[in-house]
N, C-alpha and C positions, 0 to 999 in steps of 0.2 A: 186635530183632537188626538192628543196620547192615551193609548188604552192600556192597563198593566195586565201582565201575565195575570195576576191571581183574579182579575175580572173579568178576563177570556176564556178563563179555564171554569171556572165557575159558571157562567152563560150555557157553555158546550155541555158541560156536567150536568146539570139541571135537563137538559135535549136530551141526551141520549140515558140517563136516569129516567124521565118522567115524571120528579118530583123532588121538592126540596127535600125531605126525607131522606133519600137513597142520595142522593145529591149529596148532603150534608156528610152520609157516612163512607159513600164513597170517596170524597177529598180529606175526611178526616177533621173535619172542623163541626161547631154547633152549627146547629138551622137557624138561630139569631143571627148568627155571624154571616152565614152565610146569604140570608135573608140582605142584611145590612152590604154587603159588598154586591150585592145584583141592586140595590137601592142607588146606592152609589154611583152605580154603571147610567142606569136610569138618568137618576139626575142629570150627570153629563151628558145624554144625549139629549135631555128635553123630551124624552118619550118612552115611554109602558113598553117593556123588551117581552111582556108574559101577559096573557090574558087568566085571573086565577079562578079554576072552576072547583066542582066536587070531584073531577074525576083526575087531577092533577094540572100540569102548566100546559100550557096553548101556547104559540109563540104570534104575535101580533107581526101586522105588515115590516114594522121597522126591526123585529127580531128575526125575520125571516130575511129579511134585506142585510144585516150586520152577521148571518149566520156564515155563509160564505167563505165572506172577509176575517172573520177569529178565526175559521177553523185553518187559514192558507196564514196566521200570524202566526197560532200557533208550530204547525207543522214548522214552518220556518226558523221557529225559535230551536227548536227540537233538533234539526237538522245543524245548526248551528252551534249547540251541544255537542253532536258527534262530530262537526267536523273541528273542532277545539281539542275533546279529546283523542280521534286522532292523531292531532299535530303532537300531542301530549306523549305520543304511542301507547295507547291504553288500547285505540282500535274497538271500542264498544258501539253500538249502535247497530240501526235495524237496516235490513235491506231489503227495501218494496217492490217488489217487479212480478208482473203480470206476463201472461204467456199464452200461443193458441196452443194445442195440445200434443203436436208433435214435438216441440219443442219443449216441453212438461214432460214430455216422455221421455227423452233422452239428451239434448243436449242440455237443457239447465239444471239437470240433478248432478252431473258431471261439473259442471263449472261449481255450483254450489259447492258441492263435496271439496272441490280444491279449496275453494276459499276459505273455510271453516278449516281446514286441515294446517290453514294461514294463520289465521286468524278467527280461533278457537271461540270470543269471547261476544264475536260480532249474532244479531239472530237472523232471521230469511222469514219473511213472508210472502206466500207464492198465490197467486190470482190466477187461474186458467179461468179462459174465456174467449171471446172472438172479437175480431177488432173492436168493433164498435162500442163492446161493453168495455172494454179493457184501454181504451181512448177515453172516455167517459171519465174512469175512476184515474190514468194520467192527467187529469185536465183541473180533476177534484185534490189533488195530492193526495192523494190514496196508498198511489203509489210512484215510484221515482223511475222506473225504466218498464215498456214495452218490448217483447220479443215476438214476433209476427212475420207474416209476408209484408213485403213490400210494398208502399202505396205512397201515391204522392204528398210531399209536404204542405202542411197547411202553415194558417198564418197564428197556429198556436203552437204545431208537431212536428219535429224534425226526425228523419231520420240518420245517426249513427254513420257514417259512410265506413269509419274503419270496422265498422262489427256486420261482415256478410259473406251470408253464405247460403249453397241450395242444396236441397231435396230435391227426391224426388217422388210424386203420387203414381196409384197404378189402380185399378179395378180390382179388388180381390173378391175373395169368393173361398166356400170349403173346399176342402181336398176332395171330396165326393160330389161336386157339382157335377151335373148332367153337362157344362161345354167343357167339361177337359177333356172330354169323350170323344169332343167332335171335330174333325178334322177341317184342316183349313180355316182355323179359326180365325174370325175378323172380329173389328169391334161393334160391325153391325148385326153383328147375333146377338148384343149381348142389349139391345133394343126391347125386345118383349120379355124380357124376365123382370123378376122382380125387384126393385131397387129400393134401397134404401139410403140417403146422405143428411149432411148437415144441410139446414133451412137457408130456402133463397134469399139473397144477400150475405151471405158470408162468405169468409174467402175460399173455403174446400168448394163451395158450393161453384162459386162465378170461375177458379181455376177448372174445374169436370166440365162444364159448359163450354169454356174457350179451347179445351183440348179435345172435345166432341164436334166445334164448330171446325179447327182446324182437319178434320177428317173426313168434312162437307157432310156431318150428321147435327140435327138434334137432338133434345136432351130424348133421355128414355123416359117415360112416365114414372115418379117417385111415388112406389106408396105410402113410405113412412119419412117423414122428417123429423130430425131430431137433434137436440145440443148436446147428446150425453152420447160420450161414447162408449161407456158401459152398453147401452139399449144398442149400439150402430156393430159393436163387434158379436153379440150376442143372437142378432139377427142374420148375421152372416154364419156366424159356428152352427146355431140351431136351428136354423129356420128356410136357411136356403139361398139368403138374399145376396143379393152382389152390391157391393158396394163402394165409395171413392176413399182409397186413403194415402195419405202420408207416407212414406218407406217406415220411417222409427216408430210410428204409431204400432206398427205389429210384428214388430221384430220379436217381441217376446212370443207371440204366438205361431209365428213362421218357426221359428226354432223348435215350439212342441210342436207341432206337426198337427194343430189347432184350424188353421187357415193361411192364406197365403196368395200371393200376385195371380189372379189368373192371365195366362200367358198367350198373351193376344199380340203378335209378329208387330215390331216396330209402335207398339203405345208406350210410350214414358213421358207422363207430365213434369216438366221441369220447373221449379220456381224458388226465385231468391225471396230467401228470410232478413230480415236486418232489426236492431237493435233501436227503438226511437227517446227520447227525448222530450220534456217541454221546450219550446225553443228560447221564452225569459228564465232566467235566473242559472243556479250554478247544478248540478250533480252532488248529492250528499255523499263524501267520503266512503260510506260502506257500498252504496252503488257500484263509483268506481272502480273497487275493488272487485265488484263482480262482472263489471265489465271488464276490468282486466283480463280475466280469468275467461271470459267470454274469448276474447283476443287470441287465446292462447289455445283454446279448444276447437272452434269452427273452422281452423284451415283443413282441417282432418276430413271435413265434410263437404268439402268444396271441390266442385265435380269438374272434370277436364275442360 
């Protein structure tokens, strides 16, 4: 069964409008028309894509089953577009990548900024998040390239082999913490104070645990968890708390004299980042290009 653009886009338009109405004025066409080409669609499948109430469209099993599938035709189409123009060298089109937050912090504003600086005409939309949401929305074509740690390949997600590199995490805490005070510091003092990280199952979370287990300690009791790291540096400046983080996560605040590594003899969590992939189909042109650019920046970061 052949589906056209203008009855895939009209389907989606209707979902994320909520109604013919806005539907209708957001593609630019009447509500008859548009009515008549969701009809259409209908007929060819032999089945009601909309359930129609008072409060706008509902989507029926078989609309919710074909939802998926447009929106990964559409994207497709889209991507096909840019990589046409391009070959064209016109170089327009959008670049979708997702990132955990160290990487959001510093190394992908840097790659961005090159690319643009390239290819002026291209846009960036950026997703920070942690794996799992940010695997989710590669899986959805959300977006076209993941930046993250390291984890094994599935049989939908590849990881990038030539885009790698590491960091490194450490404990931080204020500059007026009570253990800078205290001699002989180890990382088992830092047990009964107050913690605060990112929520179990993530990857800052499971790296702080395996670098605590490698030191024959468990974890310290966390009293706050949290995905924002506004709340996790703010807890640390204001509040007292010690915390797990990334090296570029706080280079801006290491530098004001904000917060900083508390300096605990021989702790450096080490861990590689890498670039992933869906592993069917091809990379859309403007990706590439920021993987290029990726290529060209991470050896900088890559530790002896």
């Amino acid at each position: 069964m052949n589906f056209s653009f203008p009855q895939l886009q009209a389907f989606t338009t209707i979902i994320s409008s909520g109604s013919l109405g806005r539907a209708a004025d957001a593609l630019h066409i009447t509500q008859p028309a548009l009515s008549r080409t969701i009809k259409k669609l209908e007929t060819e499948l032999g089945a009601a894509l909309f359930e129609r109430h008072s409060k706008g469209m509902r989507l029926t099993a078989i609309g919710e089953a074909l939802l998926p599938h447009a929106t990964l035709l559409l994207r497709e189409a889209e991507s096909a577009h840019e990589e046409i123009d391009a070959m064209r060298g016109l170089a327009k089109g959008t670049i979708r990548v997702g990132a955990v937050a160290s990487i959001a912090t510093l190394v992908l504003p840097l790659a961005v900024s090159s690319v643009l600086a390239r290819w002026p005409n291209l846009r960036v939309e950026i997703v920070e998040g942690v794996w799992d949401r940010l695997a989710d929305s590669l899986m959805k074509h959300e977006i076209d390239l993941v930046l993250s740690m390291a984890v094994p390949d599935t049989s939908e997600i590849v990881a990038i082999s030539s885009c790698r590199w590491e960091d490194t995490s450490h404990v931080v805490a204020a500059l007026d913490h009570p253990l800078r005070r205290k001699a002989d510091l180890c990382l088992a003092d830092t047990l009964d104070q107050q913690w605060c990280a990112p929520p179990r199952g993530t990857g800052p979370f499971e790296h702080m645990q395996q670098v605590f287990a490698e030191h024959g300690l468990g974890m310290p009791a966390i009293a706050v968890e949290t995905r924002s790291i506004t709340v996790l540096k703010s807890l640390v400046t204001r509040a007292g708390f010690l915390s797990w983080m990334a090296a570029p996560m706080y280079d801006t605040e290491s530098a004001a004299g904000v917060f900083d590594t508390l300096p605990v003899p021989g702790l450096v969590g080490r861990r590689t980042l890498t670039a992933f992939r869906r592993r069917q189909g091809i990379l859309p042109s403007p990706a590439l290009k920021l993987l290029e650019q990726l290529n060209t920046i991470v050896p900088e970061y890559n530790q002896p």
